[in-house]
Gaussian input, Z-matrix of N, CA and C with variables (Angstrom, degrees):
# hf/3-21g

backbone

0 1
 N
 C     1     B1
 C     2     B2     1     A1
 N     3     B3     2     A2     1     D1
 C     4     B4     3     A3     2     D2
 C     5     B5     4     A4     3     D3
 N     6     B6     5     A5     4     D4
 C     7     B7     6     A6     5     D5
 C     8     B8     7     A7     6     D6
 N     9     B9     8     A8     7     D7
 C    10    B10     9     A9     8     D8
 C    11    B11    10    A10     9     D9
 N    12    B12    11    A11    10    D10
 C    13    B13    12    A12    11    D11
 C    14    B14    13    A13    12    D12
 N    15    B15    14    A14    13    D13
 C    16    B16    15    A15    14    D14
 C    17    B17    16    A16    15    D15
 N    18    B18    17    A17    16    D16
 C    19    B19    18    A18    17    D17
 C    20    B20    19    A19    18    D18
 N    21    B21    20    A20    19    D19
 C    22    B22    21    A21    20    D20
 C    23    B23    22    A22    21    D21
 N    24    B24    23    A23    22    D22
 C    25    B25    24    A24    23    D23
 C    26    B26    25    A25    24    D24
 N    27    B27    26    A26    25    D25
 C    28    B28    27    A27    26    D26
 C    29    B29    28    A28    27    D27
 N    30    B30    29    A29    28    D28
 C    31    B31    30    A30    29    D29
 C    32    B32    31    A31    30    D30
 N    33    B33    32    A32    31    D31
 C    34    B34    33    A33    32    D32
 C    35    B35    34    A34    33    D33
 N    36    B36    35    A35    34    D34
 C    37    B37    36    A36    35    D35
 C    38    B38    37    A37    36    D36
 N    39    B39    38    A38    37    D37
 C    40    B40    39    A39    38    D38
 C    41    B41    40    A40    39    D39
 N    42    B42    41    A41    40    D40
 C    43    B43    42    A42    41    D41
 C    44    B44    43    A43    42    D42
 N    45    B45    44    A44    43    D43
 C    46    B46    45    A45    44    D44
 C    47    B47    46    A46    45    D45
 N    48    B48    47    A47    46    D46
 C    49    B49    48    A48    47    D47
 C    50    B50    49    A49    48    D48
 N    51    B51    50    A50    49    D49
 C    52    B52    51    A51    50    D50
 C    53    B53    52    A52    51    D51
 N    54    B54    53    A53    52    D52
 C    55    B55    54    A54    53    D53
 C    56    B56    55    A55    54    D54
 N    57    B57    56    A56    55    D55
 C    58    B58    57    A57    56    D56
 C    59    B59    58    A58    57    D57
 N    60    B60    59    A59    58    D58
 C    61    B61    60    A60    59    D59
 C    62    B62    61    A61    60    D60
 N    63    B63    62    A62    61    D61
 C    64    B64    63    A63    62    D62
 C    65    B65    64    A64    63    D63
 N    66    B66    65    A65    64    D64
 C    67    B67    66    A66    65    D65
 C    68    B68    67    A67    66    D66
 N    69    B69    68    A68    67    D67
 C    70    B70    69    A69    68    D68
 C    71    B71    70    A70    69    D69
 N    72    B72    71    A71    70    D70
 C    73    B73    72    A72    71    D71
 C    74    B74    73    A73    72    D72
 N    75    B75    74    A74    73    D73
 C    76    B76    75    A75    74    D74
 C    77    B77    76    A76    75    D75
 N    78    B78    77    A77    76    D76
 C    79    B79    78    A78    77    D77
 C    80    B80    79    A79    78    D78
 N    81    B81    80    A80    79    D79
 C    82    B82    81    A81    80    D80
 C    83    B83    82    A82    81    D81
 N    84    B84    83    A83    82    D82
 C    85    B85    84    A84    83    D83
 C    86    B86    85    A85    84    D84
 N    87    B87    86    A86    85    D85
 C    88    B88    87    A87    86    D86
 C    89    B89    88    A88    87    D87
 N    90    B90    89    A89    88    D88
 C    91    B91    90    A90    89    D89
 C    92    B92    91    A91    90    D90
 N    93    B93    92    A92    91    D91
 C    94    B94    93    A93    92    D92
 C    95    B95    94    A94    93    D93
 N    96    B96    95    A95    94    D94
 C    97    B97    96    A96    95    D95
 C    98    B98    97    A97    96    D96
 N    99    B99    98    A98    97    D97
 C   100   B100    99    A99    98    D98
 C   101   B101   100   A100    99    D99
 N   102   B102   101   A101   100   D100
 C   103   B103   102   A102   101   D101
 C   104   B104   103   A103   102   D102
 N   105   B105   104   A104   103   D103
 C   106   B106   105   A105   104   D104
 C   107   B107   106   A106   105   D105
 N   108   B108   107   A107   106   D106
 C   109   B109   108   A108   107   D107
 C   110   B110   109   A109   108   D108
 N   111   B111   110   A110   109   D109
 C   112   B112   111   A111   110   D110
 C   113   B113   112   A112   111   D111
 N   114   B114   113   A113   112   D112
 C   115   B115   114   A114   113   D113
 C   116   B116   115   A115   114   D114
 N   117   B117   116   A116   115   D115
 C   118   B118   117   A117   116   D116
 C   119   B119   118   A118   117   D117
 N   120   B120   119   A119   118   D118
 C   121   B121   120   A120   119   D119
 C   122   B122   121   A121   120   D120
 N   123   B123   122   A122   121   D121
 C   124   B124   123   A123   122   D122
 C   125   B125   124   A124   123   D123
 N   126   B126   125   A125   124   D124
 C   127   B127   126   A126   125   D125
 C   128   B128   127   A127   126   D126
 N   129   B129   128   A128   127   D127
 C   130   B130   129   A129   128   D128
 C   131   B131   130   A130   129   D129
 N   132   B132   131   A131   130   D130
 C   133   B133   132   A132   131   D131
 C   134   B134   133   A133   132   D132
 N   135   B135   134   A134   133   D133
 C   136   B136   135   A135   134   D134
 C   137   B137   136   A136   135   D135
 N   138   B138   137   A137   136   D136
 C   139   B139   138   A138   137   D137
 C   140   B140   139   A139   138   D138
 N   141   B141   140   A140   139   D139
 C   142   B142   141   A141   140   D140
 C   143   B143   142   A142   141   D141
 N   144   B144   143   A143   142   D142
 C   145   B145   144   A144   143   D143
 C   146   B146   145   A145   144   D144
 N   147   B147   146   A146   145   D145
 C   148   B148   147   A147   146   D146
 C   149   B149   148   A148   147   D147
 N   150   B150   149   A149   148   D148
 C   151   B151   150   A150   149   D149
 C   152   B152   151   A151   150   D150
 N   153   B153   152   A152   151   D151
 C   154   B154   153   A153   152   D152
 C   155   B155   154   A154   153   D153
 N   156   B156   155   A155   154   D154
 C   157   B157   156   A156   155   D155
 C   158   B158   157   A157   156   D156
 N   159   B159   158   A158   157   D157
 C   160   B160   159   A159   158   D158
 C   161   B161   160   A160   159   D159
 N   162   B162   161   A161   160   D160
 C   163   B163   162   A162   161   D161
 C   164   B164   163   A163   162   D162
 N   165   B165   164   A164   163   D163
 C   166   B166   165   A165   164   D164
 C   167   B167   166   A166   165   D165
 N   168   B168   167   A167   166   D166
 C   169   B169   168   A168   167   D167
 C   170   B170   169   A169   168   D168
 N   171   B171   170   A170   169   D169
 C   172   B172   171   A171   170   D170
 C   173   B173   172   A172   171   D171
 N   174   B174   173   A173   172   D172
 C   175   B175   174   A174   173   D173
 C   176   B176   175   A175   174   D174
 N   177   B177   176   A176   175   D175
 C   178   B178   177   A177   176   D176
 C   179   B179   178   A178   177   D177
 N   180   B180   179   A179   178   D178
 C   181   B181   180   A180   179   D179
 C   182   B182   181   A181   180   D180
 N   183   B183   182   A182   181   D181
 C   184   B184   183   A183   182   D182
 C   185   B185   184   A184   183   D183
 N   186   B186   185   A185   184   D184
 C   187   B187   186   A186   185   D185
 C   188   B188   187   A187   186   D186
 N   189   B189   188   A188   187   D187
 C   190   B190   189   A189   188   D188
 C   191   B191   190   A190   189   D189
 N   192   B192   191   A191   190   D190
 C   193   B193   192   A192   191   D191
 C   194   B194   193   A193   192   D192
 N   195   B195   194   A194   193   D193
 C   196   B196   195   A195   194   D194
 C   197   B197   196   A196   195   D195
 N   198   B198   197   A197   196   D196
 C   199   B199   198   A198   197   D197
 C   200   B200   199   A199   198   D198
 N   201   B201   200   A200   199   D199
 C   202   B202   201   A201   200   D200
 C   203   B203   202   A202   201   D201
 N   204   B204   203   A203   202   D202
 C   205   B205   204   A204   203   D203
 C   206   B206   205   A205   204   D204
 N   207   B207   206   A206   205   D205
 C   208   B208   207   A207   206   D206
 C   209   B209   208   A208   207   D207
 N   210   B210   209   A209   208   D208
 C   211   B211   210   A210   209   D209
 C   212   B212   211   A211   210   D210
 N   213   B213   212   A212   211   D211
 C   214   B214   213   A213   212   D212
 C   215   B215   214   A214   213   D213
 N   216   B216   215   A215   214   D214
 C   217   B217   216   A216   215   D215
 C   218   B218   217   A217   216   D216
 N   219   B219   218   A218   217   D217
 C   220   B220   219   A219   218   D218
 C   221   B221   220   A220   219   D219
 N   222   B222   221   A221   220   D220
 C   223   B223   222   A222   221   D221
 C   224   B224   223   A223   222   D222
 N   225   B225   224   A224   223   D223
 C   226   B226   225   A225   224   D224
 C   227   B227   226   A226   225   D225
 N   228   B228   227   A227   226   D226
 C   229   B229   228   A228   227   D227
 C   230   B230   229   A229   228   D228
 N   231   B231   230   A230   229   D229
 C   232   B232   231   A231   230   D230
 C   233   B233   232   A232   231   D231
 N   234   B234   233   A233   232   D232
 C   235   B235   234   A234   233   D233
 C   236   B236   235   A235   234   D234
 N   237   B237   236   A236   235   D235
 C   238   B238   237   A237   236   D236
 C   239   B239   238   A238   237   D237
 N   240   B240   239   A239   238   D238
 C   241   B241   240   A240   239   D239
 C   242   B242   241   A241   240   D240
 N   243   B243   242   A242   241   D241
 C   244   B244   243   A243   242   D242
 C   245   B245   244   A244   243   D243
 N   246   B246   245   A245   244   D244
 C   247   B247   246   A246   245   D245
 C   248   B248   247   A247   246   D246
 N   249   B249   248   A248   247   D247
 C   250   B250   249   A249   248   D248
 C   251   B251   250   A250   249   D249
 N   252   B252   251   A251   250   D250
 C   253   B253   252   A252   251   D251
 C   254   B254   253   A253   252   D252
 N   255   B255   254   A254   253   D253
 C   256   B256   255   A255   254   D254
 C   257   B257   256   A256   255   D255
 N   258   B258   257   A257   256   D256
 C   259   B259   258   A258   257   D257
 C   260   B260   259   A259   258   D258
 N   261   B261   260   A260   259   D259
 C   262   B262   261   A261   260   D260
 C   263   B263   262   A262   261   D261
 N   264   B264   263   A263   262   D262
 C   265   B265   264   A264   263   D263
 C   266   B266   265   A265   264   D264
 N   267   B267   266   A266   265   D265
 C   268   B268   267   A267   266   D266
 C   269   B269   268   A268   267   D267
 N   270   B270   269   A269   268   D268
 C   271   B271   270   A270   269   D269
 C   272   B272   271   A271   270   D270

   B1=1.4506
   B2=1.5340
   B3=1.5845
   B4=1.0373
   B5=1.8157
   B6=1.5106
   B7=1.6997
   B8=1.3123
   B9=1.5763
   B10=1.4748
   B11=2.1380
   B12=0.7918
   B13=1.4712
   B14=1.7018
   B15=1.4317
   B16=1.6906
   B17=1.8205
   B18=1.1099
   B19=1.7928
   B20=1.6117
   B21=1.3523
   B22=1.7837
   B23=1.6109
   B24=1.2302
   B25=1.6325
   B26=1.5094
   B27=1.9083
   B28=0.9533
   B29=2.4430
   B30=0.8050
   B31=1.8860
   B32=1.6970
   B33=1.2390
   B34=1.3726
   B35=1.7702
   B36=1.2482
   B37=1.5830
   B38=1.3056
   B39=1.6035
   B40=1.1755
   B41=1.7262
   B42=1.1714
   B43=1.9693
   B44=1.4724
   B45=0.9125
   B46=1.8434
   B47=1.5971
   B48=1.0981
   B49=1.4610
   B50=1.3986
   B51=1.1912
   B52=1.7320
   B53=1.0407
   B54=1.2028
   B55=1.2550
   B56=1.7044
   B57=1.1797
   B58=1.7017
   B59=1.4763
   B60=1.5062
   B61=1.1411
   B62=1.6165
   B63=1.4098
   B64=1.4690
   B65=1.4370
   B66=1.5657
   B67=0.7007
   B68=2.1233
   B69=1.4707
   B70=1.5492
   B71=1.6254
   B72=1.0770
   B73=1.7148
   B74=1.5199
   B75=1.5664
   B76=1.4394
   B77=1.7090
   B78=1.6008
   B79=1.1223
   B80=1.8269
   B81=1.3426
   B82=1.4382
   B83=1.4653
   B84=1.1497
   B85=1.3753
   B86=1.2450
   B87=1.8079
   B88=1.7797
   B89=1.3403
   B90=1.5411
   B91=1.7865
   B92=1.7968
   B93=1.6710
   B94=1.6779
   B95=1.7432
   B96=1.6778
   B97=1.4646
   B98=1.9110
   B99=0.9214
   B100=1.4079
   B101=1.6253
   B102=1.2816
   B103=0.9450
   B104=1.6954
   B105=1.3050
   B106=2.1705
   B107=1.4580
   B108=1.4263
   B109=1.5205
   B110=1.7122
   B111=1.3751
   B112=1.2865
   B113=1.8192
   B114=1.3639
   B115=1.5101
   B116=1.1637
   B117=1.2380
   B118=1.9707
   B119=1.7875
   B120=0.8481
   B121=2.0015
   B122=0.7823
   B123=1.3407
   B124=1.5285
   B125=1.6954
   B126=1.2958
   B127=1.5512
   B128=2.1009
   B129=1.1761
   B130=1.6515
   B131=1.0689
   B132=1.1581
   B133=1.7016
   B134=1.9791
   B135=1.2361
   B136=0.8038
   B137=1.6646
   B138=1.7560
   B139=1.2722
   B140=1.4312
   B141=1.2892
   B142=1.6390
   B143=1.7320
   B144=1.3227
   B145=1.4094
   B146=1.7265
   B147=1.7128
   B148=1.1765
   B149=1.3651
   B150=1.6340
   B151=1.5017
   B152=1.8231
   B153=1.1917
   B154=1.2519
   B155=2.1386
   B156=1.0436
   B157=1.5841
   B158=2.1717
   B159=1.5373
   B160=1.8724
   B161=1.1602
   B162=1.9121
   B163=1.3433
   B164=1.3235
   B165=0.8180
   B166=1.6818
   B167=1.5524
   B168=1.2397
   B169=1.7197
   B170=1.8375
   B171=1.3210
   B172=1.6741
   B173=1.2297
   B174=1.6931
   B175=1.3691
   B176=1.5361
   B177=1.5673
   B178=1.6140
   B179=1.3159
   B180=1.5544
   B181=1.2880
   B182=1.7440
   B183=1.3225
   B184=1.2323
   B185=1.4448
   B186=1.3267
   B187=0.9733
   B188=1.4304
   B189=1.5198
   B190=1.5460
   B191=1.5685
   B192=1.2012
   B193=1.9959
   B194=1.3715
   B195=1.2349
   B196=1.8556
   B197=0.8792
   B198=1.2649
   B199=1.7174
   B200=1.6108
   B201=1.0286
   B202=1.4661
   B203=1.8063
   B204=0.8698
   B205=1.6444
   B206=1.7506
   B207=1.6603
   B208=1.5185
   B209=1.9226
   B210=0.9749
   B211=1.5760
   B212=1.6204
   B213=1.1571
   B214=1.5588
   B215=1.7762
   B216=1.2078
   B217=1.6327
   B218=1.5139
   B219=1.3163
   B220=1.7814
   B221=1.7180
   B222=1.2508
   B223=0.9847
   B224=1.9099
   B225=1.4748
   B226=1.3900
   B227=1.4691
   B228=1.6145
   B229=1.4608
   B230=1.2400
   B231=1.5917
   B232=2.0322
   B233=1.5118
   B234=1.2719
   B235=1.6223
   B236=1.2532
   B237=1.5911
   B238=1.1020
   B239=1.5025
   B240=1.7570
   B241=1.3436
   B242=1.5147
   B243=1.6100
   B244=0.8723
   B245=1.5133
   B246=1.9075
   B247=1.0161
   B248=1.8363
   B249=1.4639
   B250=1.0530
   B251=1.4574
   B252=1.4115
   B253=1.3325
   B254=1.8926
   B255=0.9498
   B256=1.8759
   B257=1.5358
   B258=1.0780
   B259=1.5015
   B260=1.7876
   B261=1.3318
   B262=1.1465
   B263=2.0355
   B264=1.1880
   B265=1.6785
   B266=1.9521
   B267=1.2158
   B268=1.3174
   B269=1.8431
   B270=1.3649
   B271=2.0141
   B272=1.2503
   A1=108.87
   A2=126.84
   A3=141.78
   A4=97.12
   A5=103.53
   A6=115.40
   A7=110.48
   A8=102.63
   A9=130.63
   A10=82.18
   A11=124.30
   A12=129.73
   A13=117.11
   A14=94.58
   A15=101.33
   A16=96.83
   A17=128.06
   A18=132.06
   A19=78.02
   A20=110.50
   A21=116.52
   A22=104.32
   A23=140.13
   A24=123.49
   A25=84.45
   A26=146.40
   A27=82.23
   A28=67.54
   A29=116.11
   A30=125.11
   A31=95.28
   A32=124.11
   A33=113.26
   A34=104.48
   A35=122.81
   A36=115.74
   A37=125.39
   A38=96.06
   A39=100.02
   A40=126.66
   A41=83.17
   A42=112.86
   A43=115.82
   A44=132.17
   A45=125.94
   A46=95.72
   A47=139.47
   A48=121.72
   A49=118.51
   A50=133.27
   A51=141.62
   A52=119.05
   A53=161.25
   A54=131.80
   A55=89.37
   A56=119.20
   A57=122.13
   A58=94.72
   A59=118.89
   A60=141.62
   A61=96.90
   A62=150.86
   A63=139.41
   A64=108.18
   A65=116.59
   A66=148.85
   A67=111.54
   A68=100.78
   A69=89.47
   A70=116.97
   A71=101.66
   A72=105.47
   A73=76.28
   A74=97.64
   A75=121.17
   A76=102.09
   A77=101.81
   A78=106.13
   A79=118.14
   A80=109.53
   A81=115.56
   A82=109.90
   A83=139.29
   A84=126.91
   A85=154.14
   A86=88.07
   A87=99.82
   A88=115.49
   A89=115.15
   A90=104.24
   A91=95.88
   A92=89.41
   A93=98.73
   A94=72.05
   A95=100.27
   A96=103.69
   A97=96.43
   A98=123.66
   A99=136.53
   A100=145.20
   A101=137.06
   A102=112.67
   A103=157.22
   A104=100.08
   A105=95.10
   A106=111.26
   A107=85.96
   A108=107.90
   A109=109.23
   A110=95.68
   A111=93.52
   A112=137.62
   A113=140.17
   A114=107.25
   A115=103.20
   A116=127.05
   A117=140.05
   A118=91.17
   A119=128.65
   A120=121.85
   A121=98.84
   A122=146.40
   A123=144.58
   A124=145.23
   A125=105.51
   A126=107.40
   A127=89.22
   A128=102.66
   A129=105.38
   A130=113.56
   A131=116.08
   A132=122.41
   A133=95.70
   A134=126.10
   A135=141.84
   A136=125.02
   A137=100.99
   A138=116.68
   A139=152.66
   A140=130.24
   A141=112.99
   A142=99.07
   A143=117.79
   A144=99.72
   A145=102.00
   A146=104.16
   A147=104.08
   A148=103.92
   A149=106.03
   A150=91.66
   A151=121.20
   A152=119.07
   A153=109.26
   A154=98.12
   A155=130.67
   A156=124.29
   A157=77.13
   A158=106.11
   A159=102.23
   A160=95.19
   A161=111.76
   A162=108.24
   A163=150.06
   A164=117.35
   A165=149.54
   A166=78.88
   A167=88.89
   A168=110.10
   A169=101.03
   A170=102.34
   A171=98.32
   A172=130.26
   A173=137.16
   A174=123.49
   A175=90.04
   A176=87.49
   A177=121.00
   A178=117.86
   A179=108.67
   A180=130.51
   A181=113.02
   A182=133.57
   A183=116.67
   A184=113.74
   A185=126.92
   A186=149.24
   A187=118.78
   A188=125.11
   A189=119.24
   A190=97.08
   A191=98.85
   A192=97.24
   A193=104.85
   A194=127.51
   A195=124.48
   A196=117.93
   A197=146.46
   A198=149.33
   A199=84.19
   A200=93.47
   A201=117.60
   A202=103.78
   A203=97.59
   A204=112.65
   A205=114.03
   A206=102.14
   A207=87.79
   A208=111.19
   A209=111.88
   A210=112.98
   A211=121.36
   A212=108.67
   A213=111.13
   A214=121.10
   A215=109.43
   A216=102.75
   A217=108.15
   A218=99.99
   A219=107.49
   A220=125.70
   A221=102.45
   A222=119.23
   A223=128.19
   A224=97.13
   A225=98.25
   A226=103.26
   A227=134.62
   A228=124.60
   A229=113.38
   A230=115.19
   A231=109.52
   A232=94.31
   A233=114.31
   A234=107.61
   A235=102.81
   A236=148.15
   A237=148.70
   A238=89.89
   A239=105.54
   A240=128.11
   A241=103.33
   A242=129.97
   A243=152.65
   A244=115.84
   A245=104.41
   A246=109.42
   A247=136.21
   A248=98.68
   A249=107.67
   A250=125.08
   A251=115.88
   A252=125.05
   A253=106.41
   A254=104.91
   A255=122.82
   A256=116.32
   A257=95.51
   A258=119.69
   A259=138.44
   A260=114.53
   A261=135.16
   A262=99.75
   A263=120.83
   A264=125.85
   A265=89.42
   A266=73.54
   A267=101.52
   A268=109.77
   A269=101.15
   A270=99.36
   A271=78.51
   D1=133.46
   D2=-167.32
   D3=-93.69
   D4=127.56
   D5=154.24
   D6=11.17
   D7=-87.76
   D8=-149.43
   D9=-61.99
   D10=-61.25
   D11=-166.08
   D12=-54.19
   D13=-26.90
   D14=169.89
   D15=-91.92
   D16=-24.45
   D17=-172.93
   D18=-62.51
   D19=-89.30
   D20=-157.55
   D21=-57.85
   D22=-16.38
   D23=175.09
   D24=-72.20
   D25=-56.18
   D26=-118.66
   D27=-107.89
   D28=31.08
   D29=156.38
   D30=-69.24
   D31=-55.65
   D32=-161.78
   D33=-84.02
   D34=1.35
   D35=158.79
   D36=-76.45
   D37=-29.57
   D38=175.57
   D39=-89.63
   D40=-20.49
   D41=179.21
   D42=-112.02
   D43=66.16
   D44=-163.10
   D45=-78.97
   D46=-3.19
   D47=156.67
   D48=-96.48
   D49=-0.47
   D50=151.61
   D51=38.46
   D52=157.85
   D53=143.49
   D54=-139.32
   D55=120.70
   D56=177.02
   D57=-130.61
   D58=133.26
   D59=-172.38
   D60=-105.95
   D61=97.27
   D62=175.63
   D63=-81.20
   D64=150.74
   D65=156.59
   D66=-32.44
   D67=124.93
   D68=176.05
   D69=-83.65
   D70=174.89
   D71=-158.64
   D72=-96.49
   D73=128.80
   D74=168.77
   D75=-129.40
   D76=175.16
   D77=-177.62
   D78=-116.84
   D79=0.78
   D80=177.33
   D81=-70.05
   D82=100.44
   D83=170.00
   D84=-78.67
   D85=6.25
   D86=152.75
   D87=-89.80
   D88=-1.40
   D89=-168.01
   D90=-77.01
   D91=161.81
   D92=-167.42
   D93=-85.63
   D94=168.94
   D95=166.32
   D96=-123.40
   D97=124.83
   D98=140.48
   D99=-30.27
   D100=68.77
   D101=155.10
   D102=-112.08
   D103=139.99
   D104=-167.65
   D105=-88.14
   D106=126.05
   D107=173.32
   D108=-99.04
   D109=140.95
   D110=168.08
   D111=-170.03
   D112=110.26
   D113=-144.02
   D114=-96.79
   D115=170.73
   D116=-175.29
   D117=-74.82
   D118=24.77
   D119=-176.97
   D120=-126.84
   D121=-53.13
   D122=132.51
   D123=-43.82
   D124=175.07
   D125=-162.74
   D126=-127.81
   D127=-5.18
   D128=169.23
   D129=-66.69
   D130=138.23
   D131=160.78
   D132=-112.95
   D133=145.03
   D134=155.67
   D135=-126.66
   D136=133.93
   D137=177.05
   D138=-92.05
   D139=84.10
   D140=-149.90
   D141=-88.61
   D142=152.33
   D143=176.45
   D144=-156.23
   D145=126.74
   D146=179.69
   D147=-150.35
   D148=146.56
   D149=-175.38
   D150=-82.26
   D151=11.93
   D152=-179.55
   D153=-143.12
   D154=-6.59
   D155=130.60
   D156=139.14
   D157=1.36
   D158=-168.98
   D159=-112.20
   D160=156.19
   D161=161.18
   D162=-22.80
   D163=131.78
   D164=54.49
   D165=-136.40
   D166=143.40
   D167=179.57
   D168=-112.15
   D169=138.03
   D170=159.23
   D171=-107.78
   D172=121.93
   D173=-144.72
   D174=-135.45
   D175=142.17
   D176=166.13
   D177=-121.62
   D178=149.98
   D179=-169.42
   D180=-115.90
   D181=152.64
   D182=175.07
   D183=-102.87
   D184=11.24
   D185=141.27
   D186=-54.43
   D187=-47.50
   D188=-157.85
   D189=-153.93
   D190=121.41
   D191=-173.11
   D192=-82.82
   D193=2.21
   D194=153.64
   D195=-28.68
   D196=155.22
   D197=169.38
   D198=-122.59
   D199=160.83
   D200=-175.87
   D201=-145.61
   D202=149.98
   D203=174.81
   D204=-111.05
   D205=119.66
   D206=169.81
   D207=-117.37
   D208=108.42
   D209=179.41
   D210=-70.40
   D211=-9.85
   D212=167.12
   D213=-132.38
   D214=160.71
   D215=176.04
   D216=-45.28
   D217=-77.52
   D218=177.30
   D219=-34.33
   D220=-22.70
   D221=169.75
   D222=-79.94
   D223=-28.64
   D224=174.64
   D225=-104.52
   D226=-23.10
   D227=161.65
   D228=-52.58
   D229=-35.93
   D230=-172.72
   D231=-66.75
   D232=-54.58
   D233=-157.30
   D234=-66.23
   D235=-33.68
   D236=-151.11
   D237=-71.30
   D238=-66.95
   D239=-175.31
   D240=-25.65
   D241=-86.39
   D242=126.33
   D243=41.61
   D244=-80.40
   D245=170.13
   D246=-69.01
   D247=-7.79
   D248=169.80
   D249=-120.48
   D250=33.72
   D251=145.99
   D252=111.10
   D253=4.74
   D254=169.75
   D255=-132.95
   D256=99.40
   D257=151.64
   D258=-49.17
   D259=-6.37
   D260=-167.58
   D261=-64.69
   D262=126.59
   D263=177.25
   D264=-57.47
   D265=161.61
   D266=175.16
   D267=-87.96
   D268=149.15
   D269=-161.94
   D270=-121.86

């Protein structure tokens, strides 16, 4: 199981209406792949983006054109969390 796939199982425990749009299966294997997170309670879109789906992810908000770096899972569930309006640690 890839990073990004343990990030969104454990966003959608905490978020059961989720909405993650993935990245299409391409075949270039330097391209970063993208994915938008985002919940129906909000007006955020949030961005995780890595080129192979594992840490360190770099994330954007549509709120704040900062990138942020997350180097661990727990690390990109808090900020995701975070950025989309729950603060709750990561379990």
């Amino acid at each position: 199981m890839r990073d990004i796939d343990q990030v969104i199982t454990a966003l959608r425990r905490r978020h059961p209406d989720l909405n993650v749009k993935e990245p299409p299966t391409t075949h270039a294997a330097d391209d970063d792949e993208i994915w938008f997170i985002k919940h129906p309670s909000t007006s955020v879109e949030v961005q995780l983006k890595s080129p192979n789906g594992n840490c360190p992810f770099m994330i954007e908000s549509s709120l704040n054109p900062e990138r942020v770096h997350a180097a661990s899972i727990g690390e990109a569930i808090n900020m995701v969390s975070t950025m989309l309006g729950s603060d709750d640690e990561a379990t």
